[in-house]
C-alpha positions in Angstrom: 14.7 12.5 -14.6 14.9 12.6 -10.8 12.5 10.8 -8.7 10.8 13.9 -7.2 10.3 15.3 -11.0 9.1 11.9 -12.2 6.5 11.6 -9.1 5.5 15.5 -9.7 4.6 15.1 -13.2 2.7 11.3 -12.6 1.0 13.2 -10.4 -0.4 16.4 -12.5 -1.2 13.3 -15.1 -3.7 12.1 -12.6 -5.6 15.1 -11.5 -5.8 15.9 -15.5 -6.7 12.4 -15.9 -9.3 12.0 -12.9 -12.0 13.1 -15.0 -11.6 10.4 -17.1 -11.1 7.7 -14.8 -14.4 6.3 -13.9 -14.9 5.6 -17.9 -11.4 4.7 -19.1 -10.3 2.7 -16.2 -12.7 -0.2 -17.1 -12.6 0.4 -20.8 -9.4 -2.3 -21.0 -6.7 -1.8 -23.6 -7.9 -1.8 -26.9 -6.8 -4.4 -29.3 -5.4 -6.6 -26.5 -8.3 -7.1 -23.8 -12.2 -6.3 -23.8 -13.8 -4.9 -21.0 -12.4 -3.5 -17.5 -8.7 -4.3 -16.2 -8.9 -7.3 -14.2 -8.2 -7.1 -10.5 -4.7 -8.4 -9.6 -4.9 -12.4 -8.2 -3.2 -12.9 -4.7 -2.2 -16.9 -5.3 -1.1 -17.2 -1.4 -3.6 -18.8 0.6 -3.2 -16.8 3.7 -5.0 -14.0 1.6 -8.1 -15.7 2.6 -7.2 -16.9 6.1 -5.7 -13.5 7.8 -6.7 -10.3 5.6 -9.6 -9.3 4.4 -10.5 -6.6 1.6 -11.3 -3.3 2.1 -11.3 -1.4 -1.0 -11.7 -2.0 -4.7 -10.7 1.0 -6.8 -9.7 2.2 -10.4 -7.7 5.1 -12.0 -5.8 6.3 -15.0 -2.8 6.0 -13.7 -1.0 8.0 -16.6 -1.1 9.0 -19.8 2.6 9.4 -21.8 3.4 9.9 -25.5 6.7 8.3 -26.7 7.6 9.2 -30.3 4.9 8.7 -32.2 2.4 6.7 -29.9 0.8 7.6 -26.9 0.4 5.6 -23.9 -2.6 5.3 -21.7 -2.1 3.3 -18.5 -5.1 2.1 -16.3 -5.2 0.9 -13.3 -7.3 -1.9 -11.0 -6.4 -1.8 -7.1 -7.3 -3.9 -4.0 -6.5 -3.0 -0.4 -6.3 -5.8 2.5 -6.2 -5.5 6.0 -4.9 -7.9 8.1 -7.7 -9.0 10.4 -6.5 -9.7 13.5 -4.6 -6.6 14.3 -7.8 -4.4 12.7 -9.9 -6.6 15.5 -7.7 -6.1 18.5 -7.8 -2.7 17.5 -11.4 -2.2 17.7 -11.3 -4.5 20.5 -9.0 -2.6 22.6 -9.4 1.1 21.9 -12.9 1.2 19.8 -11.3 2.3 16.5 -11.3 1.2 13.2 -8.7 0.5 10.6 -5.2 -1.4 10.6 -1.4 -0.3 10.0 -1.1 -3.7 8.9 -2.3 -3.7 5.1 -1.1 -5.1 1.8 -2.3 -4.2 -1.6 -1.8 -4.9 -4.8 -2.5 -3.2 -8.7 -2.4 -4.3 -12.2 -1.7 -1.7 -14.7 -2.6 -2.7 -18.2 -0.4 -0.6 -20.8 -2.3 0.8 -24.1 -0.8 0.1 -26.1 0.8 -3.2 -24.7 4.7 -2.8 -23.5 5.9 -5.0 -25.7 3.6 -3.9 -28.7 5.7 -0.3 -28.8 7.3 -0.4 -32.5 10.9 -0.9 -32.0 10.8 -1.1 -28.4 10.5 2.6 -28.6 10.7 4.6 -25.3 10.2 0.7 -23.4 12.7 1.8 -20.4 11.1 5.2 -20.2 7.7 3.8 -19.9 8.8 1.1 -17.1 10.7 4.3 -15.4 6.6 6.1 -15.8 5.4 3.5 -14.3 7.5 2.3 -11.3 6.9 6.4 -10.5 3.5 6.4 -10.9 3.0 3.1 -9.0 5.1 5.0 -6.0 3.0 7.8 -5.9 -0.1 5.4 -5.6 1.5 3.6 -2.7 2.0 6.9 -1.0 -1.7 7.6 -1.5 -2.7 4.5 -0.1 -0.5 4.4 3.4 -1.7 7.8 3.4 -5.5 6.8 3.2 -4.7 4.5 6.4 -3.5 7.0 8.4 0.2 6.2 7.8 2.3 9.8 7.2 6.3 11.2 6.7 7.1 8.1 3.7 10.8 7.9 2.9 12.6 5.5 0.9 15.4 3.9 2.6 16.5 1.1 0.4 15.8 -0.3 -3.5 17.0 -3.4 -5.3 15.4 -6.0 -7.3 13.8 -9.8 -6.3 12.2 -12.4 -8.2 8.4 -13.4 -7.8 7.1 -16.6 -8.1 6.3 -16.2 -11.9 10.4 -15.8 -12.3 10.1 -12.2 -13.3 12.0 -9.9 -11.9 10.6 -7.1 -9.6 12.3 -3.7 -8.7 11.6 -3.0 -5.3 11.4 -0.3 -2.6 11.2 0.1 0.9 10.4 2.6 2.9 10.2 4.2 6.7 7.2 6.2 7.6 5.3 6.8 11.0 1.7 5.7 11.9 -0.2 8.5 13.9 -2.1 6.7 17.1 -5.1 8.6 18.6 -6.6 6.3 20.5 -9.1 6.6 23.6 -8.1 4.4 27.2 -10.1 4.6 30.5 -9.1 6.3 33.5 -9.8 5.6 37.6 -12.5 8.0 37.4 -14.5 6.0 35.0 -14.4 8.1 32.1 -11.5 8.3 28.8 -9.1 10.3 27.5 -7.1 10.4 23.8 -3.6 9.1 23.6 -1.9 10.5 21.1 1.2 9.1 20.0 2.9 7.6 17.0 4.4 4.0 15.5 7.4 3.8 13.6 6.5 1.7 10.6 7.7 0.0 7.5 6.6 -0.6 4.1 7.5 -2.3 1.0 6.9 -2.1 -2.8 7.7 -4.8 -5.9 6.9 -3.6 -9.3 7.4 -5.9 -12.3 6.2 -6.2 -15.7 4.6 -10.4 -16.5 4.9 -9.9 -20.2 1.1 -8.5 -20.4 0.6 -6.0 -17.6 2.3 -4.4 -15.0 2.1 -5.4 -11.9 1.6 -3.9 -8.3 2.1 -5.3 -4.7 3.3 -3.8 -1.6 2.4 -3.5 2.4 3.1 -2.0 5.6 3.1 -2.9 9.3 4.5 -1.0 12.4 8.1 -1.3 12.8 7.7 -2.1 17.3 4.7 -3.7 18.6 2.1 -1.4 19.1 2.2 -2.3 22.8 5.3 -0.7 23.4 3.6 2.7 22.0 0.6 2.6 24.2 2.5 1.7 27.0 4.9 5.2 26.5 1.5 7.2 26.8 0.5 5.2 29.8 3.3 4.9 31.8 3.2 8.9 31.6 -0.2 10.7 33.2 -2.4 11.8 30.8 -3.5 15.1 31.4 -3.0 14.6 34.8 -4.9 11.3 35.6 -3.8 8.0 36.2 -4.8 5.4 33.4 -7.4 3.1 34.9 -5.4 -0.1 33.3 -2.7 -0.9 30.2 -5.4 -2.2 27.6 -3.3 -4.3 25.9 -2.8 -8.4 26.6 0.4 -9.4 26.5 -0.3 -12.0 24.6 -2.3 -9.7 21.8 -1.5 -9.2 18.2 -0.9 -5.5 19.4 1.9 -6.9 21.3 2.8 -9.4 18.5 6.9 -9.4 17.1 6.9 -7.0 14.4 8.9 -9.8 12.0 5.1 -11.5 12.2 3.8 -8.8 9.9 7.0 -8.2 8.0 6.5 -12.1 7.5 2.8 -12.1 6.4 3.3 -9.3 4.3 6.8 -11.0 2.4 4.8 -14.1 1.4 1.6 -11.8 -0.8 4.1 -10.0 -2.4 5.7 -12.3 -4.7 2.1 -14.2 -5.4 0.7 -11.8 -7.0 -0.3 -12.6 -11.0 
């Protein structure tokens, strides 16, 4: 099964599952674990120090029969953002969010992956899941404003529990529509867009499935603001470039791409 056909059918699974979610998603797998699906554990300190969480959510994420068993799989997600940039953003241009987030799911199997009688169907179900766990990551740039996700590259890593991870990365844009001040005192909307980059791990820990992933702008947001500045917008002179040089908006893209690396791999 090709990628698209896999993703297209995960995704018909959870529109005919969403009815179900709210109920099922903190029901836990029967026979292995009572009550809801645990949220995922980020061990790396600088969880605490630079991000800061921004959503808690649960799904169904599919539901798959193999031979004679059926498969429910149910999901617990968290979405960080990392602080600093969501700040300067406010800061600068009076808007909310951040292109610079990380989240991360745990997908508890029913029955258990390694409780399928013979291994039935095991690849198949890790080949579900890695699709369905894409088409959640899609969702979730998408929910911060990041559009046009492609897949450049795959391969695999190992995370600091020593299981291995497939993992994905991807290109994608960041739209900017941001308001800046001009000589005659009042603002205008620069609308632009970042190139960005994003990155995906997927392993199984011998229990549950496992989620992690991020995204960040792929050139300092600086250099974007500073296209639409440089230009007139319609017609007027920018009053001043709001951006320090010295701001996180202006920051090395390799210092997000480095925050990001060290969460994804900590995650039990």
């Amino acid at each position: 099964m090709n990628d698209t056909r896999s993703t297209d059918l995960t995704r018909r699974r959870l529109l005919a599952a969403g009815a179900a979610a709210g109920v099922l998603a903190t029901a836990g797998c029967l026979g292995t674990r009572d009550g809801e699906v645990p949220e995922p554990v980020v061990t790396d300190d600088s969880i605490e120090e630079d991000w800061r969480l921004v959503d808690t959510s649960d799904s169904v994420a599919f539901e798959e029969t193999f031979g004679p068993v059926t498969v429910r799989a149910l999901e617990r997600t968290v979405v960080h953002e990392y602080v600093d940039m969501a700040e300067a953003v406010a800061e600068a241009f009076d808007a909310d969010g951040s292109p610079v987030t990380f989240f991360a799911a745990r997908i508890d199997l029913c029955p258990a992956l390694d409780g399928l009688p013979g291994g039935l169907g095991r690849d198949r179900l890790m080949g579900e899941v890695r699709a369905a766990a894409e088409a959640a990551f899609r969702d979730q740039l998408h929910g911060t404003g990041v559009t046009d996700v492609e897949r450049v590259d795959s391969g695999e890593t190992t995370v600091d529990g020593g299981h291995t991870a497939t993992t994905s990365e991807f290109a994608a844009r960041f739209g900017i529509n941001w308001e800046v001040p001009l000589l005659d005192g009042s603002t205008t909307t620069i609308d632009d867009v970042a190139e960005m980059t994003a990155r995906l791990a997927v392993w199984h820990d011998g229990s549950d499935v496992l989620i992690s992933g991020g995204a960040h702008p792929a050139e300092p947001l600086s250099d974007v603001v500073d296209r639409s500045i440089d230009a007139p917008v319609d017609g007027e002179a920018v009053l001043e470039d709001p951006v320090d040089d010295s701001d996180v908006l202006s920051a090395d893209p390799v210092l997000f791409a480095d925050a990001i690396d060290a969460l994804i791999p900590s995650v039990e």
